[in-house]
N, CA, C and O of each residue as an XYZ file, in Angstrom:
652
protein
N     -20.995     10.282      0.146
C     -20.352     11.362     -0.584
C     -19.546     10.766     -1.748
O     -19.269      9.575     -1.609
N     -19.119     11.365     -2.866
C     -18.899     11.322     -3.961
C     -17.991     12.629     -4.412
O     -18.283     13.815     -4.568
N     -16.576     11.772     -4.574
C     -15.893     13.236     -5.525
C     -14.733     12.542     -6.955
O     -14.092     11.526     -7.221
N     -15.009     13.723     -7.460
C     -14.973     13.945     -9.001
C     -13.486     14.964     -9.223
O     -13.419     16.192     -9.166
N     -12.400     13.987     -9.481
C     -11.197     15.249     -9.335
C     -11.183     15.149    -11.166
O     -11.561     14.137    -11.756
N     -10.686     16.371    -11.857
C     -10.616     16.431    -12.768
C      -9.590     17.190    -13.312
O      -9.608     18.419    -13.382
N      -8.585     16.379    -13.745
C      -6.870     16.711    -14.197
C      -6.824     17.313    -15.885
O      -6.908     16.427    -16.736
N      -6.721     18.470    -16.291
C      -6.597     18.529    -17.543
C      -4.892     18.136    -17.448
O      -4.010     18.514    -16.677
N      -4.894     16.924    -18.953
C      -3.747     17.437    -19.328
C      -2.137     18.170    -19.301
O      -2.178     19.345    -19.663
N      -1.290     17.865    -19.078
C       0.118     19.016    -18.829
C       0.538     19.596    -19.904
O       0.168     18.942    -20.879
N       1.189     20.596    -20.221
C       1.596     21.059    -21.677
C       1.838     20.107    -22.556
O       2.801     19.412    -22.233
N       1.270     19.784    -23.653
C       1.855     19.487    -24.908
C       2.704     19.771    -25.922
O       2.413     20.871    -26.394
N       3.610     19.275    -26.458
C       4.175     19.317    -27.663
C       3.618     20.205    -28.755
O       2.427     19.902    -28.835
N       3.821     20.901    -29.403
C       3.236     21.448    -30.897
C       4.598     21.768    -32.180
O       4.437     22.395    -33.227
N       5.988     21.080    -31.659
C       6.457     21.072    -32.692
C       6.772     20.430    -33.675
O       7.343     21.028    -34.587
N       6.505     19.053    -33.789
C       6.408     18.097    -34.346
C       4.678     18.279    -35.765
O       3.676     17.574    -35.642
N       4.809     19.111    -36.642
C       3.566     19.071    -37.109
C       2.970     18.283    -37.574
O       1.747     18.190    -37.470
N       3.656     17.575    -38.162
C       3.471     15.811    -39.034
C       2.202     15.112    -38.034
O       1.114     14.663    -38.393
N       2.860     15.222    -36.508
C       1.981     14.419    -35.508
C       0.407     14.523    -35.998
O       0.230     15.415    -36.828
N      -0.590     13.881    -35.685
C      -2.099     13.712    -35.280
C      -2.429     14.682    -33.946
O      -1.774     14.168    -33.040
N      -2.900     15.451    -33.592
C      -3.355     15.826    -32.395
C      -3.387     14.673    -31.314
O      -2.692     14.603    -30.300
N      -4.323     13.808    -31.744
C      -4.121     12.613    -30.327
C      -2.441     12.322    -30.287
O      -1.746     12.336    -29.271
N      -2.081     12.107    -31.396
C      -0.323     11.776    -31.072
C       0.667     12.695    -29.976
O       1.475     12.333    -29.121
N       0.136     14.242    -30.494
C       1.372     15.107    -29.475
C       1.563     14.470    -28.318
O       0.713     13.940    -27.602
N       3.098     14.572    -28.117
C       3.691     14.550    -26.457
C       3.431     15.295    -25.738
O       2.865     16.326    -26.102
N       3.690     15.101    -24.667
C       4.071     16.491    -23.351
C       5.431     17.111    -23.945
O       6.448     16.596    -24.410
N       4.955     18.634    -23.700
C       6.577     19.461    -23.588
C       7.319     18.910    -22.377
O       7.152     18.041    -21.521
N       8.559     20.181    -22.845
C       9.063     19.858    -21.141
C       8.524     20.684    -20.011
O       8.698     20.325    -18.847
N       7.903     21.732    -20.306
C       7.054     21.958    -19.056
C       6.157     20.913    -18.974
O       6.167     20.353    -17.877
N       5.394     20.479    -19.780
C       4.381     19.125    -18.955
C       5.206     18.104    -18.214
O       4.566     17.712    -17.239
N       6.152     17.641    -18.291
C       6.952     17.140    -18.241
C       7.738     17.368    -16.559
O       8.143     16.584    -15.702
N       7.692     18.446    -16.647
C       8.047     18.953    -15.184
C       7.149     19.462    -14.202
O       7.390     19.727    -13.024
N       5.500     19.620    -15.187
C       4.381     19.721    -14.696
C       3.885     18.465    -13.676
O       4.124     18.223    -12.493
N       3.103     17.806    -14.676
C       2.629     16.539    -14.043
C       3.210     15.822    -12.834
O       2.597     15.268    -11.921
N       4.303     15.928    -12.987
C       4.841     15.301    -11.303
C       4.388     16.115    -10.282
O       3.584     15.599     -9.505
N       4.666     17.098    -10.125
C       4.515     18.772     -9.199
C       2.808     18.330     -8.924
O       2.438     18.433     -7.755
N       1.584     17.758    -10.140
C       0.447     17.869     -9.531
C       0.315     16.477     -8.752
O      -0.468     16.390     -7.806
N       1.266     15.150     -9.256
C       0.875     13.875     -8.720
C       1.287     14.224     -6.886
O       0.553     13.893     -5.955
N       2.604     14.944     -6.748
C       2.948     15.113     -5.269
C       1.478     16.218     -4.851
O       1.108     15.791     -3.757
N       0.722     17.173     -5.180
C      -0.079     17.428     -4.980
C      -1.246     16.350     -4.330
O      -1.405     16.085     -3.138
N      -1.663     16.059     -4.972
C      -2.495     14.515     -4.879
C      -2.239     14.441     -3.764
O      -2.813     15.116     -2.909
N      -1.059     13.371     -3.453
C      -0.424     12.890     -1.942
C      -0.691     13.954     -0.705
O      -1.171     13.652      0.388
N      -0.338     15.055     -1.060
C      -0.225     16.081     -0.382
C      -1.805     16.307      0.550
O      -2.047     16.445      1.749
N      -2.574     16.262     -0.562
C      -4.183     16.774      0.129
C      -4.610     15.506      0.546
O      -5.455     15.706      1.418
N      -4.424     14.033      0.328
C      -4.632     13.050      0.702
C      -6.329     12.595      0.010
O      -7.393     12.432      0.607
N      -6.091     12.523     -1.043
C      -7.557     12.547     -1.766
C      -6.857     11.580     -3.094
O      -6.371     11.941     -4.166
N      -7.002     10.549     -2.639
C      -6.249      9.439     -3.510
C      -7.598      8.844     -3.898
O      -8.543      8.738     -3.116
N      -7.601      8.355     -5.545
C      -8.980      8.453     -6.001
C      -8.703      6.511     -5.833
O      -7.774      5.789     -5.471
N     -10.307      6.287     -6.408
C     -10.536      4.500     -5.871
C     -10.289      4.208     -7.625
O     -10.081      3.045     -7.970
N     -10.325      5.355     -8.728
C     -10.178      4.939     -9.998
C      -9.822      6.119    -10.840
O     -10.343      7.228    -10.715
N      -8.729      5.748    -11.865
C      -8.484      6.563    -12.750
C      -8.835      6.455    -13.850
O      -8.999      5.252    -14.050
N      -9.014      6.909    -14.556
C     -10.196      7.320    -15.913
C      -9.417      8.091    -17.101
O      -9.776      9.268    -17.094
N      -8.547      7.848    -18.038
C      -8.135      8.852    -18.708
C      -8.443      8.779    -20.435
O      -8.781      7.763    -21.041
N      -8.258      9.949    -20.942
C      -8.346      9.831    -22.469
C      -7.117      9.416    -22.884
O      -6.136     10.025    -22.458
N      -6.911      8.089    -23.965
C      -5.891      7.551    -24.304
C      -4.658      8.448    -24.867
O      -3.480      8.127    -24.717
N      -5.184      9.840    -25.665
C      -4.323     10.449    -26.145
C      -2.840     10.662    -24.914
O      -2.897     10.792    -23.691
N      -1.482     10.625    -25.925
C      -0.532     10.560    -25.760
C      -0.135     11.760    -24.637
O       0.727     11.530    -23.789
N      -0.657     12.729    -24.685
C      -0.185     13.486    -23.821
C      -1.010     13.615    -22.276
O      -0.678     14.086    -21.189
N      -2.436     12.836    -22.872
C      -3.153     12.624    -21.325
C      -1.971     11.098    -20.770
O      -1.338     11.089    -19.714
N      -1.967     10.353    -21.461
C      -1.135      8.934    -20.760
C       0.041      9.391    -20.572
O       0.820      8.747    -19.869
N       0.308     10.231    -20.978
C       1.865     10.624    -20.182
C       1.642     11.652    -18.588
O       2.322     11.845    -17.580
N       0.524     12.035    -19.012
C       0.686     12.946    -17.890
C       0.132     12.228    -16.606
O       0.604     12.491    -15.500
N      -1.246     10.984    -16.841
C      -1.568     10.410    -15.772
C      -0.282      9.600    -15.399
O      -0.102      9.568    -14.182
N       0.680      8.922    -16.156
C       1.583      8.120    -16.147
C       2.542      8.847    -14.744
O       2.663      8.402    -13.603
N       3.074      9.994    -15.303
C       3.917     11.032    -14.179
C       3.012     11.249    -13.023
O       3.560     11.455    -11.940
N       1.938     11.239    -13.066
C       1.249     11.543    -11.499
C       0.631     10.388    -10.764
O      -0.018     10.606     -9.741
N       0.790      9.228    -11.208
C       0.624      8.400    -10.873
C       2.100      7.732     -9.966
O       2.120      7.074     -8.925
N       3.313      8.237    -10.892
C       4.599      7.663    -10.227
C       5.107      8.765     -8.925
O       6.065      8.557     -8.181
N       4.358      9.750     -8.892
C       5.036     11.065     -8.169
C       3.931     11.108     -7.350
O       4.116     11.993     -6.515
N       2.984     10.626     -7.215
C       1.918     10.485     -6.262
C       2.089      9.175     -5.163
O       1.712      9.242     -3.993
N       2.776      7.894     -5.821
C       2.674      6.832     -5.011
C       1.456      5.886     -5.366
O       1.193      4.926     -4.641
N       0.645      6.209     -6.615
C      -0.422      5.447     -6.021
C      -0.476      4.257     -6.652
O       0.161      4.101     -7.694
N      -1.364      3.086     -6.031
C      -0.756      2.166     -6.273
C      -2.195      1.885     -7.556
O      -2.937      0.923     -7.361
N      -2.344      2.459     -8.320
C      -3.491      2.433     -8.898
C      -3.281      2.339    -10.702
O      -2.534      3.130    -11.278
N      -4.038      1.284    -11.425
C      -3.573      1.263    -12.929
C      -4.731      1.929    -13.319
O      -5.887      1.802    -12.916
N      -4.147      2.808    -14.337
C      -5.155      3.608    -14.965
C      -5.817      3.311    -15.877
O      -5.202      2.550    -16.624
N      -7.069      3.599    -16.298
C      -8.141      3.297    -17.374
C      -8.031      3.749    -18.550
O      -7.481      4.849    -18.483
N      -8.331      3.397    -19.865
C      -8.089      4.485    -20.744
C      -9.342      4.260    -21.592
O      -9.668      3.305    -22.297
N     -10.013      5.540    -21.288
C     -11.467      5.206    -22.315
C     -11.152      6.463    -23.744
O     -10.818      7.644    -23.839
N     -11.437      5.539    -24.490
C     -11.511      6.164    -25.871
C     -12.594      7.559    -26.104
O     -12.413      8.513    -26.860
N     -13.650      7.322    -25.261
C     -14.397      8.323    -25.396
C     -14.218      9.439    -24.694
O     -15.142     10.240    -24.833
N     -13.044      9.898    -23.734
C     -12.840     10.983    -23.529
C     -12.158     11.958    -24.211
O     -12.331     13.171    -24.091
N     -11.254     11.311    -25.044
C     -10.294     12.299    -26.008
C     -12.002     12.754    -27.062
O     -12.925     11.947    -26.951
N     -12.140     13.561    -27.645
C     -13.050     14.393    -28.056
C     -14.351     14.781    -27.542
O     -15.181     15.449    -28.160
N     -14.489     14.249    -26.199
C     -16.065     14.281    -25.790
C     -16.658     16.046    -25.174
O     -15.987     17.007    -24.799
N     -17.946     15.894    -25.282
C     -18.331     17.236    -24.779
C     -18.669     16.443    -23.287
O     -18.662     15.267    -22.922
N     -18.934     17.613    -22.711
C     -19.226     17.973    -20.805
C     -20.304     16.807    -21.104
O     -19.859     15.744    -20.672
N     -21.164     16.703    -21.508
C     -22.310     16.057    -21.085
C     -21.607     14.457    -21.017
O     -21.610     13.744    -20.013
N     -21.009     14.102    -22.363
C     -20.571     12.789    -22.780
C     -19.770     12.241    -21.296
O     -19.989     11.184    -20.706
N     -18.695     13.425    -20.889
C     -18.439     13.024    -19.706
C     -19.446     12.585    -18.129
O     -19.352     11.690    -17.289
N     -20.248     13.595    -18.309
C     -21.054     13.213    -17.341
C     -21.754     12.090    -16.945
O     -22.136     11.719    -15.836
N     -21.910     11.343    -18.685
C     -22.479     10.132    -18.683
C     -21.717      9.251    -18.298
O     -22.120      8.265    -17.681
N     -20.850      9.400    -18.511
C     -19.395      8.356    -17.834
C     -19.456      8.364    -16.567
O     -19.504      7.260    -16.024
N     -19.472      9.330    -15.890
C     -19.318      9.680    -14.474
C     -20.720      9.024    -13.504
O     -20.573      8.474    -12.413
N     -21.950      9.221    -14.139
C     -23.291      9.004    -13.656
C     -22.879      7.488    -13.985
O     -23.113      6.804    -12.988
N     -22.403      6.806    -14.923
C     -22.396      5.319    -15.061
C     -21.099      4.299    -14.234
O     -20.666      3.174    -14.481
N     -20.815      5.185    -13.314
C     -19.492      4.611    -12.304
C     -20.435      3.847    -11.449
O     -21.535      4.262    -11.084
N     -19.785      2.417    -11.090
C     -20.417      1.965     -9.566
C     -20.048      2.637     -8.545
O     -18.974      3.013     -8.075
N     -21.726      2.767     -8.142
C     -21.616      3.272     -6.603
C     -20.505      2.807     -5.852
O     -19.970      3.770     -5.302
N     -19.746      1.386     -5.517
C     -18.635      1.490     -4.780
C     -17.497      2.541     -5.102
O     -16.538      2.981     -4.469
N     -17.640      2.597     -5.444
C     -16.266      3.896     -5.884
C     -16.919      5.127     -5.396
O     -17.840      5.729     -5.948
N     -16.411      5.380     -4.455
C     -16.220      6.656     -3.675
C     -15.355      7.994     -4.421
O     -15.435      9.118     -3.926
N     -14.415      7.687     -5.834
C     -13.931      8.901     -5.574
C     -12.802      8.330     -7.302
O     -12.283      7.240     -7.543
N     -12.812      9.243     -7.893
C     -12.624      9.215     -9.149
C     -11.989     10.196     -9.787
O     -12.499     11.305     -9.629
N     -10.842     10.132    -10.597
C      -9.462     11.031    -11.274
C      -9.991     11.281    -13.037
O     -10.221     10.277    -13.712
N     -10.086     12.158    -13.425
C     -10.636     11.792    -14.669
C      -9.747     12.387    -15.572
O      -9.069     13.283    -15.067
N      -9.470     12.066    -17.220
C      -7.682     12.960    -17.067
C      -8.228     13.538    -18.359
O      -8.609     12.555    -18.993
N      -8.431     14.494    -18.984
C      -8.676     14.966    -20.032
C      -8.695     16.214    -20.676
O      -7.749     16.967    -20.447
N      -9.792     16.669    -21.614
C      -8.764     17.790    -22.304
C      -9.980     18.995    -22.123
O     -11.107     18.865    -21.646
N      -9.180     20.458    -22.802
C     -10.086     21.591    -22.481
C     -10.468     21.528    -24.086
O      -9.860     20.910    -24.960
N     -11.550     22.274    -24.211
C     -12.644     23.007    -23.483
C     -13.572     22.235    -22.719
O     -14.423     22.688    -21.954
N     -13.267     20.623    -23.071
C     -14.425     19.957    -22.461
C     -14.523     19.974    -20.728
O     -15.492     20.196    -20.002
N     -12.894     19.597    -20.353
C     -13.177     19.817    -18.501
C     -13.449     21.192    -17.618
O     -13.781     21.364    -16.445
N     -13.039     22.457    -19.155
C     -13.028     23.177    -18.160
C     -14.642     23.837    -17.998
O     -14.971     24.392    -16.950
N     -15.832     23.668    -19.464
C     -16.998     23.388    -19.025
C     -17.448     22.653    -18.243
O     -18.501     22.933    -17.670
N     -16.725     21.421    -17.984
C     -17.523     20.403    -17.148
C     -17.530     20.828    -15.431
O     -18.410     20.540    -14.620
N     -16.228     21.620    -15.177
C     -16.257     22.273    -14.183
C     -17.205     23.089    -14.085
O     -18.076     22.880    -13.240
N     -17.256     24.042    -14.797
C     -18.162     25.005    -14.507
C     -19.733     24.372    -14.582
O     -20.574     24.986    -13.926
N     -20.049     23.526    -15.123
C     -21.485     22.990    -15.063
C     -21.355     22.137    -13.851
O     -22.459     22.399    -13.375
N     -20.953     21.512    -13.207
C     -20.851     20.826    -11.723
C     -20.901     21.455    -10.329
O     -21.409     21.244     -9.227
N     -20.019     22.437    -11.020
C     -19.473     23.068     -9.518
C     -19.978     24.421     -9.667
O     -19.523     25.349     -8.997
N     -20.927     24.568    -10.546
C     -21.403     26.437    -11.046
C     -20.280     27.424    -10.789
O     -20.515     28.530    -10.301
N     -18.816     26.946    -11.184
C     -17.874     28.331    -11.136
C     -17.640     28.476    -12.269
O     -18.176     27.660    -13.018
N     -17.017     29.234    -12.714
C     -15.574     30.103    -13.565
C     -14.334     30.306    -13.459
O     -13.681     31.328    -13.246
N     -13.911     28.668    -13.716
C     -12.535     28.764    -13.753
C     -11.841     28.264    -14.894
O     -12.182     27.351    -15.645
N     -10.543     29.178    -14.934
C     -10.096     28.339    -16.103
C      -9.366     27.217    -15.597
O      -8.742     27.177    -14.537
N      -9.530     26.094    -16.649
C      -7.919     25.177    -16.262
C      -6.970     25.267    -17.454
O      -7.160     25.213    -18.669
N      -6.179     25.381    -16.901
C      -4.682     25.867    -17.411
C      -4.427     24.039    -17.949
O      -5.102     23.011    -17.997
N      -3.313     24.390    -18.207
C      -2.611     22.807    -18.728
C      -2.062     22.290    -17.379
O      -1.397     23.071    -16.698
N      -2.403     20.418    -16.729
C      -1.923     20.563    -15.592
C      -3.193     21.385    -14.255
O      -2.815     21.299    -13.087
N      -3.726     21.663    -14.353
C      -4.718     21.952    -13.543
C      -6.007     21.055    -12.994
O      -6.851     20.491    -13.690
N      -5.930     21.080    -11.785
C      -6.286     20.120    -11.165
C      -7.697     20.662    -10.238
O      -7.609     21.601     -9.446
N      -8.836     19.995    -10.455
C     -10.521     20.297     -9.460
C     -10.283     18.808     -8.473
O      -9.856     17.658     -8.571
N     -10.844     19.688     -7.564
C     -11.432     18.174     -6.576
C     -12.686     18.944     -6.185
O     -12.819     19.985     -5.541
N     -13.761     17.949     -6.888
C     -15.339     18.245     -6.540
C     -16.139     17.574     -5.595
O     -16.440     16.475     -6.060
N     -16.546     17.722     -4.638
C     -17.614     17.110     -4.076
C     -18.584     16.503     -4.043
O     -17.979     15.431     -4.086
N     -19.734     16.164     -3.998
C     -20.784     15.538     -4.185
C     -22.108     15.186     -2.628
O     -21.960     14.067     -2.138
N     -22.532     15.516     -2.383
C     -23.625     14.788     -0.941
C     -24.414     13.877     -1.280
O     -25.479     13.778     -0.670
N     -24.043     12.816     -2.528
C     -25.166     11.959     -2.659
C     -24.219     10.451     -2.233
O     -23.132     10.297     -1.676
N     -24.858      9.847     -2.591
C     -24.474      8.080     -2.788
C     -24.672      7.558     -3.839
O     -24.219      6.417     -3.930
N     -25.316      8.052     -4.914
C     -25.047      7.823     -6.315
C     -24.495      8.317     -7.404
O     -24.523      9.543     -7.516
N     -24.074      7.787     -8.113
C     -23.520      8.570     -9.263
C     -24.216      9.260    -10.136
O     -23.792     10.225    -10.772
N     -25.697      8.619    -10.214
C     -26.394      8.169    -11.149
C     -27.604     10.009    -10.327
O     -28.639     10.521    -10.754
N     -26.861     10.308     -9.309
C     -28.063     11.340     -8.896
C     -26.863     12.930     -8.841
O     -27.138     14.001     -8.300
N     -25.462     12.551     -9.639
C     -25.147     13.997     -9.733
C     -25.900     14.857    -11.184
O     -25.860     14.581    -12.383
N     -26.501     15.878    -10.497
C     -26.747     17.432    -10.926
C     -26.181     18.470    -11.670
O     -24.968     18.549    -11.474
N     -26.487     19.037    -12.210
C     -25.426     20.032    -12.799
C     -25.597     21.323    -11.320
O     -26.702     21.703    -10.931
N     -24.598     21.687    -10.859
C     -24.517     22.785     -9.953
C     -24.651     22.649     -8.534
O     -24.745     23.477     -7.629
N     -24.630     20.812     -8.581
C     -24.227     20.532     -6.781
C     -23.481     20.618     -6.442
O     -23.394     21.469     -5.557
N     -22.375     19.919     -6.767
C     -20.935     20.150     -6.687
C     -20.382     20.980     -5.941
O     -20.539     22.186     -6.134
N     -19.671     20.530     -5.003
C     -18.596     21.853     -4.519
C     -17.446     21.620     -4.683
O     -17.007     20.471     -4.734
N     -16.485     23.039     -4.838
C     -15.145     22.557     -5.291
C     -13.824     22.535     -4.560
O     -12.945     23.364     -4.794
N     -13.742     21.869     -3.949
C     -13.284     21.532     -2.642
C     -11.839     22.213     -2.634
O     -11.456     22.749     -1.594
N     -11.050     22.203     -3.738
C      -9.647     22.642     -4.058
C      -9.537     22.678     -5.395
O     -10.256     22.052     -6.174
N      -8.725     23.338     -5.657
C      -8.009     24.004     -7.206
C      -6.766     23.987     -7.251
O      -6.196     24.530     -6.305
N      -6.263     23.622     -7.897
C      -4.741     23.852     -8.278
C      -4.011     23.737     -9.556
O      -4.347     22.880    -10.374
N      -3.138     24.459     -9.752
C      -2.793     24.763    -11.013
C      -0.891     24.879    -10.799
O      -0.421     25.614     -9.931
N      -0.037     24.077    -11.687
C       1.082     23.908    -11.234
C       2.376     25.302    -10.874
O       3.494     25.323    -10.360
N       1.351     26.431    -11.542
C       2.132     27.631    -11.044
C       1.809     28.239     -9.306
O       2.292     29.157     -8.643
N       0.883     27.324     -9.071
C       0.927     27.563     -7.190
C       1.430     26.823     -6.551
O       1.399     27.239     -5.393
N       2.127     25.492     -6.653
C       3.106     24.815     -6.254
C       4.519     25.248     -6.593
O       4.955     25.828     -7.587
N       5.212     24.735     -5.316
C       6.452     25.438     -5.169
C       7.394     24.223     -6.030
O       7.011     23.107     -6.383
N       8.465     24.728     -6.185
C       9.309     23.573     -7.446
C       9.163     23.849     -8.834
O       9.698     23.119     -9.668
């Protein structure tokens, strides 16, 4: 088995206009977000074997906070090709993981995760800022996920946590 958790993002910044898009910060709701989903994490006990994030400033802040509020003892990745990629680009990432890795955090932005959800897991959901998939998989390769095998094991979004 094989699962695919997929973290958009926590609120960003938009008052600073000068910034670059990759530059924005987290607000202070992201800010008070991202921890609320890292104790999540802990909570369901689905601690990934690798984290995966888009370098932009407000994905590294937010894996940064759920990484310290989760416990895990895990350094995160930062691939350049997730900050602008479409669903597929991700997928290729995902199909190109070694099979040892059982289980994978991927940290990035909408519209791309929240298609990528829906092409994996065949639902309709939105992700909010801070919203969190844990997907399934019944294979042993990476290299043999499908669009619409997927199941989606849990959802969460930081307005259903208490705090």
């Amino acid at each position: 088995m094989k699962t695919v958790m997929l973290l958009r993002h926590a609120k960003s910044d938009w008052e600073d206009e000068s910034l670059r898009d990759f530059d924005r910060p987290l607000a202070d709701r992201g800010k008070r977000d991202a921890p609320r989903i890292g104790k999540a994490i802990r909570k369901q006990g689905r601690i990934p074997d690798l984290i995966i994030s888009s370098p932009a400033a407000r994905a590294r802040q937010t894996i940064e906070a759920v990484v310290e509020s989760a416990g895990l003892d895990i350094t995160p990745q930062f691939d350049d090709s997730i900050y602008g990629a479409d669903p597929a680009d991700i997928l290729k990432l995902i199909r190109e993981l070694p099979d040892t890795i059982s289980s994978v955090l991927l940290v990035g932005h909408n519209p791309t995760f929240e298609h990528l959800l829906d092409r994996l897991a065949a639902t309709d959901r939105h992700m909010a800022t801070a919203a969190l998939a844990c997907i399934e998989f019944q294979i042993d390769h990476w290299d043999d996920i499908n669009d619409g095998q997927g199941k989606l094991v849990w959802f969460v979004t930081p307005k259903e946590l208490p705090g």
